[in-house]
C-alpha positions, -999 to 999 in steps of 0.1 A, spaced: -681 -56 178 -695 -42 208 -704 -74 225 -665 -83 219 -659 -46 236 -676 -58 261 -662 -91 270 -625 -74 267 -638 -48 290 -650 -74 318 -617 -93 315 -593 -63 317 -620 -48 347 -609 -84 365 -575 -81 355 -569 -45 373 -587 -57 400 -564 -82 407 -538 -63 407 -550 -33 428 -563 -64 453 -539 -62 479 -552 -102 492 -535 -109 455 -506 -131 450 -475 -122 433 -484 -151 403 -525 -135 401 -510 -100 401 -479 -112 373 -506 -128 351 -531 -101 350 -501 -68 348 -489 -94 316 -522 -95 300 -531 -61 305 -496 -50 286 -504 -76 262 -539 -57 254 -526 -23 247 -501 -35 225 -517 -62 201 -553 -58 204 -569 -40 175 -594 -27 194 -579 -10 222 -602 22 213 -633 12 219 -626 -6 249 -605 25 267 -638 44 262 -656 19 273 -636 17 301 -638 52 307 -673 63 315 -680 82 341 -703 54 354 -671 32 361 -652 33 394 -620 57 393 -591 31 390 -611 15 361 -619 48 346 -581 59 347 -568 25 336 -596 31 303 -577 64 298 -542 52 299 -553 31 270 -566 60 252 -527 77 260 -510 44 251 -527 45 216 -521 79 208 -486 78 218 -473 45 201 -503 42 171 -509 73 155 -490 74 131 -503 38 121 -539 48 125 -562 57 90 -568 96 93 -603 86 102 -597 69 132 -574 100 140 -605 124 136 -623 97 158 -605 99 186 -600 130 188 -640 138 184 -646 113 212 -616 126 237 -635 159 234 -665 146 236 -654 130 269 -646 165 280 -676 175 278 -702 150 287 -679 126 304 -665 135 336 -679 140 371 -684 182 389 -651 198 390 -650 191 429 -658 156 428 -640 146 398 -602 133 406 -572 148 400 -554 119 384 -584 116 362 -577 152 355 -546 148 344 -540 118 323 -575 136 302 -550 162 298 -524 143 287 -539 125 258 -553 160 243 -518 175 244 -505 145 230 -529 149 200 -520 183 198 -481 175 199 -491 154 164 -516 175 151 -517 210 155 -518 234 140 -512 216 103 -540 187 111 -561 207 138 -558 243 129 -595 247 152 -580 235 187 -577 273 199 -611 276 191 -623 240 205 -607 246 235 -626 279 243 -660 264 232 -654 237 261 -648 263 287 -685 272 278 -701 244 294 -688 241 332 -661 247 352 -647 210 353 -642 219 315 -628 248 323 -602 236 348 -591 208 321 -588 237 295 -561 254 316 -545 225 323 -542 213 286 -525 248 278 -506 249 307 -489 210 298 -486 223 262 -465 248 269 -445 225 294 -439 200 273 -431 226 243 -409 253 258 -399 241 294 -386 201 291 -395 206 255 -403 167 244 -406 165 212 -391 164 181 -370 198 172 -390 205 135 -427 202 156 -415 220 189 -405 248 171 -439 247 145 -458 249 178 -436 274 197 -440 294 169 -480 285 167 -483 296 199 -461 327 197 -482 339 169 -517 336 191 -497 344 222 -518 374 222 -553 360 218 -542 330 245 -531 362 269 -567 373 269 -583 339 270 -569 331 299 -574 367 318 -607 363 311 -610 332 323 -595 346 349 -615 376 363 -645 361 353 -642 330 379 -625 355 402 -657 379 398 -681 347 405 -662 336 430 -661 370 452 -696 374 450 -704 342 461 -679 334 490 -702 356 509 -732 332 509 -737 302 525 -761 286 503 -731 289 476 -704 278 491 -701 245 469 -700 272 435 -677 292 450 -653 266 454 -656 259 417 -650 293 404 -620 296 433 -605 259 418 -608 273 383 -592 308 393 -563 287 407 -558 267 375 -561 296 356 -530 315 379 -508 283 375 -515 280 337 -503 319 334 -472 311 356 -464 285 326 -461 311 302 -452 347 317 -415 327 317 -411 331 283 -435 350 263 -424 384 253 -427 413 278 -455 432 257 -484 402 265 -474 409 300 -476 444 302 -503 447 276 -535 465 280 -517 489 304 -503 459 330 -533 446 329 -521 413 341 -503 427 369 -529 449 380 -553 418 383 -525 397 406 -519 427 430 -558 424 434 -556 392 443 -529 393 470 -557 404 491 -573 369 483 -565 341 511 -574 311 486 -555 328 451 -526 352 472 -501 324 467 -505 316 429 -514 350 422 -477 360 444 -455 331 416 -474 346 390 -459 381 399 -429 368 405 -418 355 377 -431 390 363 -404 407 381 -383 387 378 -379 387 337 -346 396 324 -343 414 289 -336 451 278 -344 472 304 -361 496 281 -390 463 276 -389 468 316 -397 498 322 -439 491 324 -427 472 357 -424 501 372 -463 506 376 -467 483 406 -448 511 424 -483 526 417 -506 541 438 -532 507 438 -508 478 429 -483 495 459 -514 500 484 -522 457 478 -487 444 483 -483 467 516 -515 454 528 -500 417 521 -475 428 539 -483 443 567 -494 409 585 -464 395 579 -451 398 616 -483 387 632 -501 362 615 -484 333 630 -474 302 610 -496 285 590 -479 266 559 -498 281 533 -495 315 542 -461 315 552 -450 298 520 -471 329 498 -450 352 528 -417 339 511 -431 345 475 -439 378 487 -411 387 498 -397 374 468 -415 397 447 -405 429 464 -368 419 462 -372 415 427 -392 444 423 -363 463 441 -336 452 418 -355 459 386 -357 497 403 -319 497 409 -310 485 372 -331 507 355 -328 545 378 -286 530 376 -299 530 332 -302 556 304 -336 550 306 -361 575 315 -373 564 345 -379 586 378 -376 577 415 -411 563 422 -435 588 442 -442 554 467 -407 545 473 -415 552 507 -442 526 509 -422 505 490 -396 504 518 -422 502 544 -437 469 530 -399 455 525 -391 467 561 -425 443 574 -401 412 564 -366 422 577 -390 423 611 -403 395 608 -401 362 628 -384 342 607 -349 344 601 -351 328 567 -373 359 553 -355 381 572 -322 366 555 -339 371 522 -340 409 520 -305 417 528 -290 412 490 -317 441 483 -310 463 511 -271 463 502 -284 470 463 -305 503 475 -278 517 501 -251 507 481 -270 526 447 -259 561 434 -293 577 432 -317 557 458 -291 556 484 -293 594 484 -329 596 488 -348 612 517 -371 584 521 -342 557 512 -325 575 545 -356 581 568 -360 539 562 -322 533 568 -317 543 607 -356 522 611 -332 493 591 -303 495 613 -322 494 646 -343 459 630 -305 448 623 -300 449 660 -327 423 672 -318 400 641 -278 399 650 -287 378 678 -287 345 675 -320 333 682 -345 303 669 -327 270 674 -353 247 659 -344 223 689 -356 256 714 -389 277 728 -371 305 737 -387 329 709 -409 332 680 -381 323 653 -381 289 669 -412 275 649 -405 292 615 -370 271 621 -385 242 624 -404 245 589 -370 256 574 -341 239 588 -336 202 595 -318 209 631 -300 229 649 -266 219 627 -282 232 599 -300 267 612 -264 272 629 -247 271 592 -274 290 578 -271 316 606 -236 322 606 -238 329 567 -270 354 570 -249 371 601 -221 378 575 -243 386 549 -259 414 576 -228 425 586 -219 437 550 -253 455 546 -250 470 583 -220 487 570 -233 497 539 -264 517 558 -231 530 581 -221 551 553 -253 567 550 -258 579 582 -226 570 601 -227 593 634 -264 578 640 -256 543 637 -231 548 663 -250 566 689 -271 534 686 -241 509 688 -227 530 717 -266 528 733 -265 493 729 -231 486 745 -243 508 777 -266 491 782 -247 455 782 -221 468 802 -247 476 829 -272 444 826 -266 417 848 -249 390 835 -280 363 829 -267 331 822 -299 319 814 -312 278 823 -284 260 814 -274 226 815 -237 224 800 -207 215 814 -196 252 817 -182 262 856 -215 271 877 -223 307 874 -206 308 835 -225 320 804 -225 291 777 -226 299 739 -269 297 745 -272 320 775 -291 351 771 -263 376 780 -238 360 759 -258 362 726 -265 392 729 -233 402 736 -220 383 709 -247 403 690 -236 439 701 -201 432 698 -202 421 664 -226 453 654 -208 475 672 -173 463 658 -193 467 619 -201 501 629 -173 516 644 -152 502 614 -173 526 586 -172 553 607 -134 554 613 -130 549 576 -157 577 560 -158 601 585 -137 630 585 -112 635 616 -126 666 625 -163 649 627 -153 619 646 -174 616 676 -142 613 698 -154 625 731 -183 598 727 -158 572 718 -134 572 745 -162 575 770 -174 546 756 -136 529 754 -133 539 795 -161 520 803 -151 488 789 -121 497 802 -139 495 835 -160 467 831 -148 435 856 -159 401 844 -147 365 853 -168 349 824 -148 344 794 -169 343 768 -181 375 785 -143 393 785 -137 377 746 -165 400 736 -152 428 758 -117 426 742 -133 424 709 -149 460 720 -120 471 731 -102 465 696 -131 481 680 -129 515 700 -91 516 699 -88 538 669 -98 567 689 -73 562 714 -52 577 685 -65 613 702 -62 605 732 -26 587 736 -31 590 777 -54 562 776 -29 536 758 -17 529 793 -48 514 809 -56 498 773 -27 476 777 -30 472 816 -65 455 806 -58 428 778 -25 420 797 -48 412 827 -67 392 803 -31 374 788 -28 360 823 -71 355 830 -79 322 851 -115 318 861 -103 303 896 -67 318 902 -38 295 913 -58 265 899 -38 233 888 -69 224 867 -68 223 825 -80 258 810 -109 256 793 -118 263 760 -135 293 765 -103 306 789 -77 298 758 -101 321 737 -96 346 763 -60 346 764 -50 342 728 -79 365 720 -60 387 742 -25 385 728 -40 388 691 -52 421 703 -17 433 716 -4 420 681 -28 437 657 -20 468 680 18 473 673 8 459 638 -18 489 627 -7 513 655 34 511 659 41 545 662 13 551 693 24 524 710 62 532 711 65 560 736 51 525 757 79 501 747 97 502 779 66 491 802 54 468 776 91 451 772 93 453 816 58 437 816 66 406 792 100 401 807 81 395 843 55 376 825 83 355 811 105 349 846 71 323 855 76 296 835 42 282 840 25 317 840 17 315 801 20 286 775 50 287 746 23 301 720 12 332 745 51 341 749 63 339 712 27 363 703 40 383 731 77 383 716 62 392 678 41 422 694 76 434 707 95 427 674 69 446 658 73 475 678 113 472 676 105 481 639 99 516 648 131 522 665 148 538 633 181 522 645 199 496 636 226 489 669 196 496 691 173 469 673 200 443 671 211 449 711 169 438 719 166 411 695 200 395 707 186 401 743 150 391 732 162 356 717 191 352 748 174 321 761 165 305 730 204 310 718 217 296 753 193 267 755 198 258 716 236 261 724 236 246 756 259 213 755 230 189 764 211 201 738 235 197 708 243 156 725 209 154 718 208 171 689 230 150 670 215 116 684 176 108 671 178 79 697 188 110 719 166 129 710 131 107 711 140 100 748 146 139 751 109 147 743 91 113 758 84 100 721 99 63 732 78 60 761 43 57 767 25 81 793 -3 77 810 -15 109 826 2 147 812 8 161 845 33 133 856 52 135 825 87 146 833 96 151 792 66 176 785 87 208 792 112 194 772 88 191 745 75 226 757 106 239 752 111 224 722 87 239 710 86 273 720 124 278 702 110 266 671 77 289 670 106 317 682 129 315 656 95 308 627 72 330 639 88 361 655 123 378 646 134 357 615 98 353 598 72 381 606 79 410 627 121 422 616 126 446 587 156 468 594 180 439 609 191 415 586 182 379 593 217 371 598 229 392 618 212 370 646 233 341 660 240 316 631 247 287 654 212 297 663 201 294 630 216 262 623 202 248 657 163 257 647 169 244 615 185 213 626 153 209 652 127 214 625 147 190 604 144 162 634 108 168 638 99 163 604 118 135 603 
């Protein structure tokens, strides 16, 4: 027998060299893969020959190729193998274990793990009916080294893998050795935290000396193994093993967040601690690592966070970190919202202070992932009325101004965000999408913490706009196609700008809504509306965010109805703005923003404010008309916005002759043209009308089209009749009380066109 082991073994040691040879050829590499297959399946005496193959003495590939065998038989033989072969190979596999494999730090990992596989694939037949002593064989291994150790914790933690998580096996045996487990659940719990502050114990003493440094990398691998086999179970076992022993568990992983070489598994372990769902009276013991030691641990984890700089490890154990207080945070919200007895922790403070260390840091991504938390607590009946829960919030708000501003472009250098980008975002595409959603997702929480404290959070916005109104405008080293001496979307004035505007608009919003009239900071707020009122720009990205302000601070024009005047002066200064005046060149982008931007204003002003704004109707009705006599002074969609403002303002008039007499003379040269004789001969002919608006020729440059203010015109009387008197803005004239031929003109055009 053994000297036909032995021949087998040279042939199939041949065979996987030739096919790990890379000098092999494709019929060589066929021929030996074939025979090798052929082996496991026929040969009787696979066994012998996969221990054979297996020694430690044999090179790795030949030792791993001697253990697939050993997996290959137990899956697909078993049940045809005599009981005493069973006991057999089972007897030698732990033998193996224990005599057969190389130091922990030498031996390899993928030796490692298929050893592991074939032991849970005997238990997954066996146990506990056939093995009813693994529990116990297992520990006795874990007395002879730390490589057997390490294998131990691996073997458990694939167990409960393959039994609860992608649960591969049979339903009848996956629940007899759930509920194996289950029933020693409490006995494994303390196997393994044993194994676990034991190594950890070694391991701290040791680190210290150099003459140890090769043993204290065994106990640190072996603590790790131990933290990753806990994280397989803490998923599911019941909430008593993990806070058994007063939070013994937990107690043990705060410890170790102070660990540089176990802080990351120690920070998953935790996390799926805090994370567990079920009744809340089952999580209540959670509430311990708001304790005086677990508390002091995480904040000292913490506290680094904005100054350690990025190293992949630590930053990833920074995001499970972070993780953990935000879970930690909404188990404290569910169960103080509860009927169970729990009290606002003593260390909320510190709590806060840790969470706070994130929101400040570098990286937008963990700054992104507090917010949800923040929103919980300010948003919460009890916390949110907290002294320390307030004392934090103003120290929030002012962290909520640097992160608004759109900063750390993977593709940039221009500030520390920029290299935590480039480990979380694949370009500049993708931080932009992520950005505009955590912006939005700040902007809700920013007015949550508003209602807290709503007449500080606008002495800060009102700070911060002060101070942009009198910073030079820095358009920063730019290399667009914007004018020379324009801000583009990247310069440093404009994002923070942007920034400001958008905080400033969150603010002002809350505190117009929640405070009282009497408490409104009113003097503050139209000193604030006169100098933006003041401020002269010619960059329009610049004025877009000053209209925006303007907007924002209108509400408290409401008390003082003198300034309406120079309110409307300004955005219809900014209805006509040109960066170059009297230029025949196309508007850009950013100067269409500026004028549409400024004509929505003027809209959602006689929308929201109809009754201020109507002692003005005269100078705002004398200022479109003059607007209107320049044909070229503003495009069709500027005047019909314009004409809706005025409609809207019509509404207020209370009278029905009076609001008739202005529509009829609003719509006069939209009636006349649609009336006009050449327009109903072309009208009534398609061919007509295609040659009317240039459609039947082709033209090669815009400005020397003669047909485009035809199609202009066009145009303009359709959005007039959709948009303004007969769709939107009329309620107390009857639709048909304007001109029906009229009517049956804009219909007949609309017709035409969708034709």
């Amino acid at each position: 027998m053994s000297e036909q082991v032995n021949a087998l073994c040279d042939q199939l040691i041949k065979a996987v060299n030739v096919m790990m040879d890379t000098e092999s050829s494709q019929r060589y590499r066929l021929e030996a893969l074939k025979f090798c297959e052929e082996f496991k399946e026929k040969c009787p005496i696979c066994v012998p020959c996969g221990f054979k193959l297996a020694e430690k003495t044999q090179p790795p590939i030949i030792r791993h190729f001697g253990l697939q065998i050993l997996e290959h038989c137990v899956k697909f033989r078993w049940n045809n193998m005599p009981q005493r072969e069973k006991v057999n190979l089972k007897n030698n596999v732990m033998g193996l274990i224990s005599n057969g494999i190389r130091p922990i730090l030498e031996e390899e990992s993928h030796i490692k793990d298929v050893l592991s596989r074939i032991v849970v694939e005997m238990i997954k037949r066996e146990w506990p009916q056939h093995w009813p002593d693994m529990l116990k064989e297992l520990e006795s291994l874990t007395k002879q080294g730390e490589a057997q150790t390490e294998l131990v914790m691996f073997i458990l933690l694939r167990l409960a893998e393959d039994v609860v998580t992608f649960q591969t096996l049979p339903t009848q045996r996956r629940r007899d050795i759930q509920q194996t487990l289950t029933q020693n659940m409490e006995n494994i719990f303390n196997f393994l935290l044993n194994i676990l502050q034991q190594n950890v114990n070694k391991y701290r003493k040791m680190k210290t000396d150099p003459t140890q440094e090769i043993k204290a990398k065994a106990y640190c691998r072996v603590g790790v193994a131990a933290l990753n086999t806990l994280a397989g179970y803490i998923d599911w076992v019941a909430l008593v093993h993990i806070t058994n022993d007063n939070c013994r568990l937990l107690e043990m992983l705060c410890l170790l967040l102070s660990e540089a070489e176990l802080q990351l598994e120690a920070a998953e372990c935790l996390l799926i601690a805090v994370s567990r769902k079920g009744k809340l009276e089952d999580r209540k013991p959670l509430m311990i690592l708001f304790g005086d030691v677990a508390m002091h641990y995480i904040l000292s984890a913490a506290q680094p966070a904005d100054g350690a700089g990025l190293t992949e490890r630590h930053y990833i154990f920074l995001k499970r970190l972070c993780q953990v207080l935000s879970a930690l945070g909404s188990q404290l919200c569910a169960l103080l919202a509860s009927d169970v007895d729990v009290e606002t922790p003593a260390n909320l403070g510190k709590y806060l202070e840790a969470f706070l260390a994130f929101t400040t840091h570098p990286s937008q991504f963990l700054r992104s992932s507090t917010q949800v938390t923040w929103g919980s607590l300010f948003r919460h009946e009890v916390l949110s009325k907290d002294p320390m829960t307030m004392a934090i919030t103003s120290k929030y708000v002012r962290a909520s101004m640097t992160n608004l501003v759109k900063v750390g472009f993977p593709s940039k250098t221009d500030s520390p965000s920029c290299e935590y980008s480039r480990a979380d975002f694949d370009g500049d595409e993708d931080f932009n999408a992520f950005f505009n959603s955590f912006r939005a997702q700040q902007g809700e929480v920013v007015r949550n913490a508003c209602k807290l404290i709503p007449l500080e959070t606008f002495q800060m916005a009102g700070e911060w706009l002060q101070y942009q109104l009198n910073t030079p405008i820095d358009i920063g080293p730019t290399t667009s196609k914007t004018a020379e001496g324009l801000c583009c979307i990247f310069s440093p004035s404009y994002v923070q700008w942007e920034a400001m505007t958008f905080f400033t608009e969150s603010v002002v919003s809350q505190l117009i809504k929640f405070v009282d009239k009497e408490k409104l900071p009113v003097d503050q707020g139209m000193e604030l509306l006169q100098a933006v009122l003041n401020y002269e720009t010619r960059d329009p990205l610049i004025l877009s965010c000053v209209l925006t302000n303007v907007s924002t601070l209108f509400p408290f024009v409401n008390f003082r109805p003198e300034f309406l005047p120079q309110v409307l002066s300004k955005l219809f200064s900014s209805v006509t703005f040109e960066v170059i005046e009297e230029s025949k060149a196309p508007r850009t982008r950013a100067v269409k923003n500026v004028r549409r931007h400024a004509c929505s204003s003027i809209i959602k002003m006689c929308r929201d404010y109809p009754q201020l704004i109507l002692p003005c109707f005269e100078m705002l009705y004398s200022h479109v008309k003059r607007l209107f006599s320049n044909e070229l002074l503003l495009t069709q969609m500027e005047k019909c916005a314009l004409m809706e403002a005025l409609v809207l303002i019509s509404n207020q008039f209370k009278n029905y002759e009076k609001q008739k007499a202005f529509l009829e003379e609003l719509m006069a040269p939209v009636s006349s043209r649609w009336l006009s004789e050449e327009m109903t001969q072309v009208l009534l002919d398609p061919t007509l009308f295609l040659s009317f608006v240039g459609a039947d020729v082709k033209v090669s440059g815009i400005i020397d089209d003669p047909t485009g203010i035809n199609r202009s015109r066009v145009r303009n009387s359709c959005c007039c009749w959709l948009r303004s008197p007969s769709q939107r803005g009329l309620n107390s004239v009857n639709n048909q009380t304007i001109n029906g031929s009229n009517e049956h003109a804009g219909r007949q055009t609309v017709q035409v066109l969708v034709e």
